[in-house]
Each structure stands twice: as structure tokens, then as C-alpha cells.
N, C-alpha and C positions, 0 to 999 in steps of 0.2 A: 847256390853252390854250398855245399857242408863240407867244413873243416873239423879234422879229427884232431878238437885241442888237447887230448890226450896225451898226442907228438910234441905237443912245444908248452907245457906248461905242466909244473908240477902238480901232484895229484888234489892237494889240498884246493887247486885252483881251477880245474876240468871245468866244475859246473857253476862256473862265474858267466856273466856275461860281458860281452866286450868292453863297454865302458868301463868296469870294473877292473878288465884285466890291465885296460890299458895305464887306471888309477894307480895297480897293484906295485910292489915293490917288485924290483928288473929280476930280483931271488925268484920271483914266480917261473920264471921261466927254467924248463930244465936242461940242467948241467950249466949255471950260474948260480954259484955257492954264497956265501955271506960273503965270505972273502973277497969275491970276486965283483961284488955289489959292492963293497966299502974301496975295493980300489975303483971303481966306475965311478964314484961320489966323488972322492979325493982328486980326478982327475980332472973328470968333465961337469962334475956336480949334477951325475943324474944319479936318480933316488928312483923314477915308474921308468916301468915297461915303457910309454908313452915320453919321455924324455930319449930314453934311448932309440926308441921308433922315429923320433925327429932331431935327434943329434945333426948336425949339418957334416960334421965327417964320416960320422955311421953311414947317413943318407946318401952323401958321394962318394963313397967308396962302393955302395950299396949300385948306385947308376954305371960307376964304371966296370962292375963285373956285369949287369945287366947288358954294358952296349958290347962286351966283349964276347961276353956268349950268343948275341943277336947277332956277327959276323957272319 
């Protein structure tokens, strides 16, 4: 299956590979600004992509639109 990381990752970070990305500061991802990574830290103390990919309220927030759209 090919994802076009193009869509979710800023351009500096396209031809990273996943470990990397998941390594990468949460800023990699586009339309998440610095600002918006330093309140992400301040809050839940996530710094990677991979912090916020496993956040436990990101995660269950993330299932409960998953079960609601499976309706």
C-alpha cells in the first residue's frame, strides 16, 4: 500500500522514512507550527510524531470516531 507522505508531512520531511518520521518532531507534520508543538509539550509532554501517534487520549479519541463512523 503507498502513502503519499507528501499529504501529512512537511516538505523538509517527504523523503524520510518512517522510523524517522515517527522519531521526527510532531512540527513535521503539516499544519502543526512550532507553537503548536510547544503547546503539545507543555501539555502532554509530546516532543515526536510517535508520542503524539501513542498519546492515550489522542489514541481514544482517535477509536471513538473510528467506532462512530463504523455505525
Amino acid at each position: 500500500m503507498a502513502v503519499d507522505l507528501n499529504k501529512l508531512v512537511d516538505k523538509a520531511y517527504a523523503d524520510n522514512n518512517l522510523g524517522d518520521l515517527v522519531a521526527a518532531p510532531v512540527s513535521a507534520l503539516k499544519g502543526v507550527s512550532d507553537g503548536d508543538a510547544k503547546l503539545l509539550k507543555e501539555a502532554f509532554n509530546i516532543t515526536t510524531v510517535g508520542d503524539l501517534g501513542s498519546n492515550k487520549y489522542f489514541t481514544a479519541a482517535a477509536a471513538l470516531v473510528a467506532l462512530n463512523n463504523a455505525k
